[in-house]
C-alpha positions in Angstrom: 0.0 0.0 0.0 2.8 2.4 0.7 5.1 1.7 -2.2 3.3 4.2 -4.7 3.3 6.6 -1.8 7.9 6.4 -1.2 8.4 5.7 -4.9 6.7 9.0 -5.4 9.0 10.4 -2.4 12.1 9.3 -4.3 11.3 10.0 -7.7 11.4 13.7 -5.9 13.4 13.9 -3.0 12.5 17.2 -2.0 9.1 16.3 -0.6 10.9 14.6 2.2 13.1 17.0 2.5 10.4 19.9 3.0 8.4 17.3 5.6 12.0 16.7 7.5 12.7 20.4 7.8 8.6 20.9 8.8 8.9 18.3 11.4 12.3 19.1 12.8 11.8 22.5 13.8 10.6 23.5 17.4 8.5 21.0 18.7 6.4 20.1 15.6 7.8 16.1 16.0 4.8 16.2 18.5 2.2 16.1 15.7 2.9 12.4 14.3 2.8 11.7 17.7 -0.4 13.1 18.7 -1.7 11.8 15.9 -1.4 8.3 16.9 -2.6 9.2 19.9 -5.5 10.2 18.5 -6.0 7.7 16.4 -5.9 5.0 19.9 -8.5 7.2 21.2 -10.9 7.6 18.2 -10.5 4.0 16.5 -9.9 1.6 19.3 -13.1 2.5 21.2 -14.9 0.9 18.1 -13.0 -1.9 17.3 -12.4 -5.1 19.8 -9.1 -4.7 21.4 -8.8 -8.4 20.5 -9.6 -8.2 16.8 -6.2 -8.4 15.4 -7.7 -9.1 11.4 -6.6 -7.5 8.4 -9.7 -6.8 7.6 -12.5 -5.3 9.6 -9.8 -3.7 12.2 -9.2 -0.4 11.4 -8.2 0.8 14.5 -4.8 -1.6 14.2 -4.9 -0.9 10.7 -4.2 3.3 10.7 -2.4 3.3 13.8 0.4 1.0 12.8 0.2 2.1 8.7 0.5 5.3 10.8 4.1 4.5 12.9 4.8 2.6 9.5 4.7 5.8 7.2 6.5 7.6 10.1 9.1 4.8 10.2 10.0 6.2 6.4 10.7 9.2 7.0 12.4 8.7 10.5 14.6 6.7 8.4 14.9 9.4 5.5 16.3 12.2 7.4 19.2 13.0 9.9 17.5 16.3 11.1 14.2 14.1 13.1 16.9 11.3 14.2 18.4 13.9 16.0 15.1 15.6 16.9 13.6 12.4 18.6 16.5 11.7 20.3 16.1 15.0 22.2 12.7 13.0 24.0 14.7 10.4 24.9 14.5 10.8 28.7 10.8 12.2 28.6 10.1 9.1 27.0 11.1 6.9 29.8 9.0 8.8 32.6 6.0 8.9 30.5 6.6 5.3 29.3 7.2 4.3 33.2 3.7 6.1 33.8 1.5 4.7 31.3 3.0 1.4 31.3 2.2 1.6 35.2 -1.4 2.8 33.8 -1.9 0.0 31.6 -1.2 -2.8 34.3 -3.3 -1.1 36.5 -6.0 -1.1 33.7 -5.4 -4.8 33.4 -5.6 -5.7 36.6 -8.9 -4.1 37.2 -10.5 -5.1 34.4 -9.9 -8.8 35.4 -10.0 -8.8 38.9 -12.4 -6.1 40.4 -14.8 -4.2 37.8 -14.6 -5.3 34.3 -17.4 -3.1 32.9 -16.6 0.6 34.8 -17.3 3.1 32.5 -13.5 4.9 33.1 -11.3 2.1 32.1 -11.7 1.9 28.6 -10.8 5.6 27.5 -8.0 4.8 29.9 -6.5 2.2 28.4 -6.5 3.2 25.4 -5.2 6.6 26.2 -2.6 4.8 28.4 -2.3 2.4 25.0 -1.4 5.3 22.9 1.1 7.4 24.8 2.8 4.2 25.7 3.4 2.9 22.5 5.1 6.6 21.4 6.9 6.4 24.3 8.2 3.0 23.7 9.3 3.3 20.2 11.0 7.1 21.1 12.7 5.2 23.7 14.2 2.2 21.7 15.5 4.4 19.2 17.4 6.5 21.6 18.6 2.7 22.6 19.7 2.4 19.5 21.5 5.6 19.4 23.3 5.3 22.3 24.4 1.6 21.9 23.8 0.5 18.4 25.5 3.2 16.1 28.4 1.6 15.5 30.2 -0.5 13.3 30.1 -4.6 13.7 29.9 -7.6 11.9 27.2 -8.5 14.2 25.0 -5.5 14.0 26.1 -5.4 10.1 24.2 -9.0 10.2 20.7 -7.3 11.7 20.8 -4.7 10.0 20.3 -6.0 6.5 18.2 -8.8 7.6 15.8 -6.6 9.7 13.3 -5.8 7.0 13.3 -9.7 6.2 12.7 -10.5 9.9 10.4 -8.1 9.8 7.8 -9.4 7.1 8.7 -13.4 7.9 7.8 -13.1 11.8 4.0 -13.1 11.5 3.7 -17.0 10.5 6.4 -18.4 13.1 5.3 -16.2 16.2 1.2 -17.6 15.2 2.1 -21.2 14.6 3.8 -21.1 18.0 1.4 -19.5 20.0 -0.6 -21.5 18.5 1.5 -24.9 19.6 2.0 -23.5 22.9 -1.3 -21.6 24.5 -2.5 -25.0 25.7 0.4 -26.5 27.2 0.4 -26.4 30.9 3.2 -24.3 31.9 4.1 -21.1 33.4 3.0 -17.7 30.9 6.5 -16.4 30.7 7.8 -20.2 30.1 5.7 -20.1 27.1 6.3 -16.5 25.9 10.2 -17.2 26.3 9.6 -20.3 24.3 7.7 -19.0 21.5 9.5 -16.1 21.6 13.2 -18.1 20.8 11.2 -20.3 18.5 10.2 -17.8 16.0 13.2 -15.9 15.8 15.2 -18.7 15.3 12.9 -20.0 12.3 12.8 -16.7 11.2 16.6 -16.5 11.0 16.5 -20.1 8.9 13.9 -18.7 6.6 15.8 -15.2 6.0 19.1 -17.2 5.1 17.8 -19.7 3.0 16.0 -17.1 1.1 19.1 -15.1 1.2 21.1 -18.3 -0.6 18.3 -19.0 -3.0 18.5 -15.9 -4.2 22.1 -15.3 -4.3 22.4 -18.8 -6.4 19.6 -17.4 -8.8 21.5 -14.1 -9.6 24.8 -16.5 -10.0 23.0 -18.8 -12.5 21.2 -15.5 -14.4 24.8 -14.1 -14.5 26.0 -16.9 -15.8 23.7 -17.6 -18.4 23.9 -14.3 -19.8 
């Protein structure tokens, strides 16, 4: 869905370049940001929190097109790397906070009184902010520990877009193995957890090797 929409970004790079320069200045980064928030607090409330469908779910469906799009052009310009990193510490408080928020949320909604009026706009205002929060504060991770040079990180790096689209299948299939066993939640979410990443990781390299073996033959037919 987004390809017309950054083929049309690179086919004239100044576009992005008038968006970065928008978004950089002052404290304008805020807009994407309450935008999603916005988005948790108009779409959720009609959708089932539960509900994770491609179709019929459009409360999951803009907010994460949303960070997607926003991912882009994170990833296009220097000037709003630098710009969210200067959140970086906000991010953790508020993150703490609504994180805190959500549990409680949780825990009131399963224990006490699952049908009070209050804890639905709650959540999902506690859903919102937390979720900016989080991503804000894993890329100042990233920043602080990640830029730099390794065969390692070299390694994720180029396979992160592949991990990315491969994960869905593994991480169901397991789930799906594991939600009956009888052992201990985090037990099972380590478990499927290591599962899916490591047959993500198989998939990504054979793909990588099939691939590379296909260009060699093309090359060498031509």
């Amino acid at each position: 869905m987004c390809v017309p929409l950054f083929r049309r970004w690179q086919e004239d790079e100044s576009r992005l370049e008038r968006i970065g320069a928008f978004l950089s200045r002052g404290n304008r980064l805020l807009l994407p940001i309450f935008f999603i928030i916005l988005l948790e607090l108009c779409m959720r409330p009609l959708f089932h929190p539960d509900a994770y469908i491609i179709v019929g779910d459009w409360a999951n469906v803009t907010v994460y097109l949303s960070v997607f799009v926003f991912g882009y052009v994170y990833a296009a310009d220097v000037r709003i790397q630098r710009k969210v990193y200067e959140y970086f510490k906000p991010s953790m408080i508020l993150g703490a906070m609504f994180l805190a928020t959500l549990y409680y949320v949780n825990i009131n909604s399963q224990m006490f009184y699952s049908y009070a009026a209050h804890l639905l706009p709650l959540w999902v205002l506690a859903k919102g902010v937390y979720e900016c929060a989080g991503i804000i504060f894993l890329m100042g991770l990233g920043r602080l520990y990640l830029n730099q040079n390794s065969r390692v990180l070299g390694y994720l790096n180029r396979m992160s877009f592949k991990i990315y689209v491969f994960h869905y299948l593994p991480v169901t299939l397991f789930t799906w193995l594991f939600i009956k066993v009888k052992m201990h939640i985090f037990v099972k979410y380590l478990l499927v957890a290591a599962l899916s990443y490591l047959t993500v990781f198989i998939i990504c390299e054979l793909w990588q090797r099939v691939r590379s073996n296909i260009i060699q033959e093309s090359e060498a037919l031509i």
